[in-house]
N, C-alpha and C positions, 0 to 999 in steps of 0.2 A: 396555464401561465406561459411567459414567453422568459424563456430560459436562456440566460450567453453562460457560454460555456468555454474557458479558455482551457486549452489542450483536449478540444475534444479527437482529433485524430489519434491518439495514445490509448494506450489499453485498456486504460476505463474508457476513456471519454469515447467511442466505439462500440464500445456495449451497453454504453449508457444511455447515447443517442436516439438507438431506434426501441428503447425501453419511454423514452420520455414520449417520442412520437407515438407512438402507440399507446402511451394513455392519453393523448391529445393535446399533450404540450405543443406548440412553436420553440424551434431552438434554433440558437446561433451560434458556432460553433468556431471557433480559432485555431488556425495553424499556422506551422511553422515553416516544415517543409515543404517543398514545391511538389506538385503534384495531391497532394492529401486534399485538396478543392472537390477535386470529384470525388474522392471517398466519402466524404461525409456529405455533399451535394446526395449522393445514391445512399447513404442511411437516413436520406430526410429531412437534414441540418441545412441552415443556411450558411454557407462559410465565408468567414474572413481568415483574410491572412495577418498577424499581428507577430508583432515582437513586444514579449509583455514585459521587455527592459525599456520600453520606451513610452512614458509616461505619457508624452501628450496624442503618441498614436491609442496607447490606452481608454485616454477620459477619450477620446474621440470616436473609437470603435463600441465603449459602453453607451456615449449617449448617443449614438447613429440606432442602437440596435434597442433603445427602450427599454431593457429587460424586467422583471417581475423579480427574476433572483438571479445572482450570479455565481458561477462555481469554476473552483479554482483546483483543476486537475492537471497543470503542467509541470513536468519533470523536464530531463536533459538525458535520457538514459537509454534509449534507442540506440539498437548497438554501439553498447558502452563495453569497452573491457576494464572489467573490475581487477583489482588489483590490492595490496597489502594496505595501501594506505586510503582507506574510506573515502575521506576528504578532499583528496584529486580525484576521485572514483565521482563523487558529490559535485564539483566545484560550481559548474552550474545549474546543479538543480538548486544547489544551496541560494545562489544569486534569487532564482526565482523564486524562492521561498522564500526570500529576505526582499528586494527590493521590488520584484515583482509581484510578491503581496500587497505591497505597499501600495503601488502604481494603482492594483486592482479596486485596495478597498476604499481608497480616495477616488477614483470614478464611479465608482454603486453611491458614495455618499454624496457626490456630486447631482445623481440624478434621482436620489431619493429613494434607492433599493436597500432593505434593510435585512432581507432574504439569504443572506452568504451561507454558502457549505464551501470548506476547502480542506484538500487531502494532508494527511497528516500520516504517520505509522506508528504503531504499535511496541511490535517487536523488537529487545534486545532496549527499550530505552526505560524501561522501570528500573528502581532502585535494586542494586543485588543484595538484600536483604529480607529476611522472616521469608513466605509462603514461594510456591514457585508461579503461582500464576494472580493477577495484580490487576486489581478493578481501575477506573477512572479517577477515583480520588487516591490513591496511593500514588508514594511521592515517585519521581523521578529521576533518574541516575545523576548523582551531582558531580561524582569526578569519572566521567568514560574517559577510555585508552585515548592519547594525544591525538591519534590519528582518526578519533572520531567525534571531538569535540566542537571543530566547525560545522559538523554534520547538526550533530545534538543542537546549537544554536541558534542554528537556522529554523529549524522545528522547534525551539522553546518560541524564537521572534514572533512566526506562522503562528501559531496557537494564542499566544498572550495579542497580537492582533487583530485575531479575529474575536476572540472574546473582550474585546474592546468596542468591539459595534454592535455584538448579544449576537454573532455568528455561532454555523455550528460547524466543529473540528470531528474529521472521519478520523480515528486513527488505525488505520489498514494493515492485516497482518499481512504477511508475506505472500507476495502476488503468486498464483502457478494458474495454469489452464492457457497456455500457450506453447504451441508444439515447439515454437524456437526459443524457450526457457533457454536463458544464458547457464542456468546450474547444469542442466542436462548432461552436458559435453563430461564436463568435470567428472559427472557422480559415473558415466558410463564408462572413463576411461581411469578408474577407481584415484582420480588425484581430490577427491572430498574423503578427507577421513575423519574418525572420531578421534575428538582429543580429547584427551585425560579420561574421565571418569564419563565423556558423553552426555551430562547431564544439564546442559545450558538448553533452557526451554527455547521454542519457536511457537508462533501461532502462525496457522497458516489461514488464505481466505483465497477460495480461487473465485478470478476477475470476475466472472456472471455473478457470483452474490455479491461480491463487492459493489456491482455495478446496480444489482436490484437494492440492495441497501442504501447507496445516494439517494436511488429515483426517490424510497421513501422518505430518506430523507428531507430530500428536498421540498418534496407535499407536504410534509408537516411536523417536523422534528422541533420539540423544543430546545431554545439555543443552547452550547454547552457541547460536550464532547462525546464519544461513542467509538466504542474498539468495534470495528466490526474485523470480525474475525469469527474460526470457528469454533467448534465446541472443543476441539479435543488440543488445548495444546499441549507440545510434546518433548521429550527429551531427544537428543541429536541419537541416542546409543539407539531410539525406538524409530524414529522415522526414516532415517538415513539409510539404513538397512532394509528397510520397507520399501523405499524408492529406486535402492540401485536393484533392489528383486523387481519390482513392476517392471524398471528398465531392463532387464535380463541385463544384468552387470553382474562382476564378482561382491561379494561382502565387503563392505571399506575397510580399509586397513585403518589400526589406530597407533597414533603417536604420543608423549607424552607430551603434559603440556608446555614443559620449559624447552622443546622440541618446536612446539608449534611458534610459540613466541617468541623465537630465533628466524624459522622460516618465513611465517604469515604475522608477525606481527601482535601485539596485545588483543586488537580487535577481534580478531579469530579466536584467542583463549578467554576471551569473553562470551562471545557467541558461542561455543562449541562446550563451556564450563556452569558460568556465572548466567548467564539471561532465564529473565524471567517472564512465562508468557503474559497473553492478557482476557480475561474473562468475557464475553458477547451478553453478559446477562443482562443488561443494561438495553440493549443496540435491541434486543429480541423484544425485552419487555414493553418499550418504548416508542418504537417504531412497530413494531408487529413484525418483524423480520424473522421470517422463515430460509435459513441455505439453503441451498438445494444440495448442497453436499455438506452436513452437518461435520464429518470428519475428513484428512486427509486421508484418511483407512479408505475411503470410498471413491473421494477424487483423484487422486493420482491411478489407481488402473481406470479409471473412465475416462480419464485425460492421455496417459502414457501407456497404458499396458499393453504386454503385447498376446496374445491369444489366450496362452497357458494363463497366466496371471486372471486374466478374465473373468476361466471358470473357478477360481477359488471362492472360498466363503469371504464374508466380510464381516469385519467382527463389528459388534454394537458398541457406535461412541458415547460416552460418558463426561458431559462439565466437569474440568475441576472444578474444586471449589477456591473461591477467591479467598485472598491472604486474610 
């Protein structure tokens, strides 16, 4: 197939690229920033440079490039400093999720592609209700913290649009497998702590499976949605502590929650309490998707670890079971 791929200079779209060439896709590839031409020129992509808020550079760059399918991996988030309030953390990835969704899927419809995968997440947006880990059809948080309800929105719009043209929606757990993880800093200089009770799930996917699970998707997913994430998700009291050790950090210190949601905001006592992960049974059975790091028990020391950590054991991850 000959694949456009907007935000392929970004974290997926980089490890997705020279995954698609090498099953003998053609792709064309979008960026933003100057210089990212040659990076993706040297994983094999053809690149443009586009601004996917501008709708007629949009229909322009889809129909110049002919695609087969088109996919939609662009964020705003490239050294972003996150902050209490989600939402300014968000504001333009939200935009590209809202209007340059839009721009996107009226150019594939323009030239008769009916092929869409577009990035979505996972994590922290299931209902805080019954099981802690929450298949595809279980509902969706209907009233999140203030500060993260433009967020949630944006991702309802993304979703409910692409499932308007029989697209398929990745919903990705939390990215890791990048040595310049924005959490890193944090969790080494022990300012990530558990709040309250620790027990707000996370799912975690690090980028190479995230990125082998589009390619599959892309070949031939039926339309419809898929957590891809991993097997094991996990309470903050279990990972957190697991990561600042791979990182040789001290243990995180924990705070109450009416503690946290003074400092960091509702969001954070949500994430750190309330969230519910989300199950891959689906994204595995469907797709054929095999991780290659089925937990973060395994990925984070082959990602982060530093010697000692290494030669430890690793314990066997285990699915929840869905709510």
């Amino acid at each position: 197939m000959r694949v456009f791929i907007a935000g392929a200079s970004g974290a997926i779209g980089t490890r997705l690229v020279p995954r698609l060439v090498e099953r003998g896709h053609e792709v064309v590839g979008t960026y933003h920033t100057a210089g990212k031409d040659e990076t993706l020129r040297a994983l094999g992509a053809e690149p443009v440079a586009l601004d996917l808020l501008d709708r007629e550079a949009v229909l322009a760059a889809v129909r110049a490039a002919r695609p087969d399918a088109v996919v939609h991996e662009a964020t705003a988030l490239a050294n972003q400093t996150f902050s209490r309030n989600f939402d300014r953390t968000f504001a333009a990835t939200n935009r590209l999720r809202t209007e340059g969704t839009d721009a996107l899927l009226a150019a594939a419809w323009d030239v008769g592609v009916r092929r869409v995968v577009a990035q979505s997440f996972a994590s922290y947006r299931y209902a805080r209700v019954g099981g802690p880990v929450k298949t595809e059809d279980d509902p969706l948080d209907a009233d999140p913290p203030a500060s993260m309800r433009n967020g949630f929105a944006a991702m309802r719009h993304l979703e409910q649009a692409v499932a308007s043209v029989d697209g398929i929606v990745l919903r990705y757990g939390g990215f890791y497998g990048d040595p310049d993880d924005g959490m890193l800093e944090p969790v080494r200089k022990g300012r990530f702590p558990i709040v309250g009770d620790g027990g707000g799930m996370t799912s975690f996917v690090h980028l190479d499976d995230a990125a082998s699970a589009t390619a599959l998707a892309i070949e031939g997913a039926e339309p419809g949605i898929y957590n891809v994430c991993d097997d094991e998700p996990a309470p903050a009291r279990e990972w957190l502590p697991f990561m600042a050790e791979t990182l040789g950090a001290r243990p995180p210190r924990r705070i109450p929650a009416f503690v946290a949601r003074i400092l960091a905001g509702g969001a954070a006592v949500l994430i750190g309490t309330e969230a519910r992960g989300a199950s891959n049974a689906k994204a595995r059975r469907e797709l054929g998707w095999e991780p290659r790091y089925p937990s973060w028990r395994q990925g984070f020391p082959a990602v982060y670890g530093a010697p000692a950590r290494d030669a430890a054991p690793v314990a066997t991850a285990h699915p929840h079971p869905s709510s």
